[in-house]
Residue, then its C-alpha position, 0 to 999 in steps of 0.5 A: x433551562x429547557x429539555x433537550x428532546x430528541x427524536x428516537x429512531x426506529x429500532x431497524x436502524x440500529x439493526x441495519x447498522x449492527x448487520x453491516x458492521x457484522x458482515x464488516x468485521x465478521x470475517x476478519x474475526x473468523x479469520x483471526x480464530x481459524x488461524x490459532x487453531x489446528x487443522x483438526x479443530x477447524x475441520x470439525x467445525x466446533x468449538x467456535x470461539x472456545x478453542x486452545x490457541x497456537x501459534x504453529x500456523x504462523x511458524x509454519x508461515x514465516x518459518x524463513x525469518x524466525x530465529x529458532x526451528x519450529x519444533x513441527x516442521x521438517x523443513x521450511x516450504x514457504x518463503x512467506x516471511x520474505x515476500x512479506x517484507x518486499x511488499x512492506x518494503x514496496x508499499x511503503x517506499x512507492x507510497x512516500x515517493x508517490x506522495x512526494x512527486x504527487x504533491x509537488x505536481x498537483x501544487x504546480x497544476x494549481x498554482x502555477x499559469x503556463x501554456x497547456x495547464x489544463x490539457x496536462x491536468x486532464x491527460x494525467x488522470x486519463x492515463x490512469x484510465x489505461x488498464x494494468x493489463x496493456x502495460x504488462x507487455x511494453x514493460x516487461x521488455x524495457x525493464x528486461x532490455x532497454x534498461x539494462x546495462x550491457x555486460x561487455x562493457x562498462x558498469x556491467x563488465x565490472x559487476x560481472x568481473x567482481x561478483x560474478x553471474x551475468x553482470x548485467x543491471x537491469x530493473x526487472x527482478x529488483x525492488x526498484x523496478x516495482x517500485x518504480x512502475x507503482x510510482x507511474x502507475x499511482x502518481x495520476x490519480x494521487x495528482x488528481x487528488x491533491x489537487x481539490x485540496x490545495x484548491x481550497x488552500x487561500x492564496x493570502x496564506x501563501x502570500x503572508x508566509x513571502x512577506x514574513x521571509x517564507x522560502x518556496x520550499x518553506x511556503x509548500x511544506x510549513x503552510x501548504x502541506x499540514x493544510x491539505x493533510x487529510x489528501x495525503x491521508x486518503x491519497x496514502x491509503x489508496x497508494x499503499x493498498x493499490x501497492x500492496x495488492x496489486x499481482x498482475x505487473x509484479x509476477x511478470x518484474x519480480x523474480x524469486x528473491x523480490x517476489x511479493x505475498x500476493x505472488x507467493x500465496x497465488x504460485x504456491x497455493x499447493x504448498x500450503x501446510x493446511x487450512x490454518x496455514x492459508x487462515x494465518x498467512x490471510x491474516x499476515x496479509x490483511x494485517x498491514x493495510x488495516x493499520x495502515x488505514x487506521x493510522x491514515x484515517x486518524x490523520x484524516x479527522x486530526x486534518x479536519x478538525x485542526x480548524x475547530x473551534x468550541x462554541 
């Protein structure tokens, strides 16, 4: 049996590599650290990695959902804990319906032959292209006004009459109005996806589940869907951290009950208790999109090996 031989490879590789994966996970570990430990403690600058922990910065952070009063605080300043779950709450619900509305009219672009096929196909991704910023305006007014129902009359009259306040329903300062400019504002590019991964999906696959008695329905999600599953992987993973970021569309529709983390911690910089409050609530809000693209990712391999077979 012959020797396997293998060529070596120049130390500054391995040296480049260690280098990026540092400046990769460095921080992340820094931020980890800073954020078990006092204030004093991270002032001092020593110590590094050999420090007691505590959790007080964390209390401090979502002192607003705990089941207990932290023994330290007076009274509880930041509503971290809150935004935190509307940007859980946010990310997650536009994520899933972006994939669902996503998939359906990247399939229909693939699959289906009509008029204007082509054009609609390049138009969608061209309103991606369209900044944030422009929009913040027109939408603002149409979820303050024209999606409003009127208190005078109707649905709103008796909201206003049972519960009382303004009696008004509009979008703006609800979770669904987020949501819903997340979903517009995510579904051209998740299309423009989904689309070179159910262009790879052989026709026949489709005609072979007809035959055997295969619905539309039953043809899309048993066959189509578990087939372009890495696309909704990574189509998942920018979704979630487009939504979980983004600040501009939501400071201008969220209000003081729906406000999301990125809000918070740019409205109330001031408020924050210390260097190792800013370092936990950091932490919090790095927290979600990391496992969200560890379990994505995973999914992603688990798609492109499905078909794997040992030689």
């Amino acid at each position: 049996m012959a020797d396997k031989t293998y060529e070596r490879q120049n130390p500054a590789y391995y040296a480049l590599i260690g280098l990026l994966i540092f400046m990769s996970i460095g921080p992340v570990i820094l931020l980890l650290a800073n954020s078990f430990k006092l204030d004093v403690d991270i002032q001092s600058g020593v110590g590094g990695l050999l420090f007691m922990p505590t959790i007080r910065n964390y209390e401090t952070a979502l002192c607003d959902i705990l089941w207990y009063e932290p023994e330290h605080l007076r009274f509880c300043t930041i509503r971290f804990g809150g935004a935190f779950i509307n940007s859980i709450i946010i990310a997650l619900v536009s994520t899933v319906l972006t994939l669902v509305f996503g998939c359906m009219a990247a399939y229909a672009l693939v699959r289906f032959r009509f008029m204007g096929r082509d054009s609609l196909s390049l138009s969608t991704l061209a309103v991606r292209m369209i900044p944030p910023a422009v929009l913040l305006v027109p939408v603002f007014g149409l979820w303050n006004n024209a999606f409003c129902l009127d208190n005078d009359y109707g649905l709103g009259m008796w909201i206003r009459d049972t519960f009382g306040g303004r009696g008004d329903v509009c979008l703006a300062g609800t979770h669904s109005g987020i949501i819903l400019i997340y979903v517009a504002m995510n579904l051209p590019f998740v299309i423009w996806i989904l689309q070179s991964f159910i262009v790879q999906v052989p026709p026949s696959l489709e005609e072979a589940a007809r035959v055997d008695g295969a619905g539309p329905f039953q043809t899309f999600f048993l066959v189509v869907l578990p087939l372009i599953k890495p696309g909704l992987a990574a189509a998942s993973i920018f979704t979630f951290r487009i939504a979980w970021n983004e600040y501009l569309l939501a400071s201008a529709l969220a209000d003081r009950d729906t406000m999301t983390v990125p809000i918070l911690i740019v409205n109330n910089a001031s408020e924050f208790d210390g260097l190792g409050t800013i370092m936990a609530t950091g932490m919090l809000l790095a927290i979600p999109p990391i496992l969200f693209t560890l379990f994505a990712s995973r999914q992603i391999i688990t798609g492109m090996t499905a078909g794997a077979v040992k030689g």
